[in-house]
C-alpha positions in Angstrom: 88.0 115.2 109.2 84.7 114.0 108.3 83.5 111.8 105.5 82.4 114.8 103.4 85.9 116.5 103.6 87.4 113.5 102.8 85.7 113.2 99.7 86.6 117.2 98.8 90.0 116.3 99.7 89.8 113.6 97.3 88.7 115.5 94.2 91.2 118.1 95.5 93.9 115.9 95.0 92.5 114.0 91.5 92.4 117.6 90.2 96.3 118.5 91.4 97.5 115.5 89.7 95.1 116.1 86.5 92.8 113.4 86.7 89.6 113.5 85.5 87.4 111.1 87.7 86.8 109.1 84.5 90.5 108.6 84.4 91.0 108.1 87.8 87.9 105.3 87.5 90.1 103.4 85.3 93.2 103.3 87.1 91.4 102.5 90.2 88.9 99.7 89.1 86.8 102.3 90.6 83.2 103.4 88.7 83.3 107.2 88.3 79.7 107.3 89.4 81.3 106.1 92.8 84.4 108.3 92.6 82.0 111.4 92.0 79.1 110.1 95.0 82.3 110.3 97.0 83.9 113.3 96.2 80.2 115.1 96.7 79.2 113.4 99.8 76.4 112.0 97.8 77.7 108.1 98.5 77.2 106.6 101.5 80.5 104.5 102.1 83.3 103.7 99.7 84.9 101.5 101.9 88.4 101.5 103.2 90.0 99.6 100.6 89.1 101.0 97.8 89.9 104.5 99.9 93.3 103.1 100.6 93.6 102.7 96.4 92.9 106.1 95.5 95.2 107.4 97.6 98.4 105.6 96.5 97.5 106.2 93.3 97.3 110.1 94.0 100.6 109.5 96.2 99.0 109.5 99.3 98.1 107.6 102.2 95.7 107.2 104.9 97.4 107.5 108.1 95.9 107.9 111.7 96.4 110.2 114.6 95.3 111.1 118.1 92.5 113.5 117.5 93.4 116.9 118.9 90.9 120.0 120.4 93.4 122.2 118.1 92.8 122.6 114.5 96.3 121.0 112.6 97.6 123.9 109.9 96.3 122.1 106.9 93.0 122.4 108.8 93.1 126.4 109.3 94.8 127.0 105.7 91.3 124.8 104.6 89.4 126.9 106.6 90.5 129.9 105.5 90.3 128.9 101.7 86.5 128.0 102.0 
């Protein structure tokens, strides 16, 4: 996953849980200018902390893996949504 899909992923999630980036800019500490730069692939870095926070607060969390030559399901469901 790439920074730019991370960011769709992001605003994917805000909008499952019914956040509007202004809302989500005040639980987070987070500008919305910076929430929406990220969720566009207009910003340039938002930094792994402040990643880290908008992901427990949309009940995720970052987590790593071995990188793999095979797309995961989530990734061909994505694919296949585009």
């Amino acid at each position: 996953m790439d920074y730019e899909e991370l960011g769709k992923r992001i605003a994917q999630l805000r909008k499952q849980a019914g956040y509007s980036q202004t809302t989500l800019a005040q639980y987070s500490g987070i500008s919305r200018a910076t929430i929406a730069g990220f969720e566009t692939g207009r910003a340039t870095d938002l930094g792994t902390r402040k990643l880290i926070k908008l992901l427990a607060i949309l009940g995720h969390e970052l987590s790593i893996r071995e990188a793999s030559p095979r797309p995961t399901f989530e990734e061909i469901l994505s694919a296949q949504s585009d």
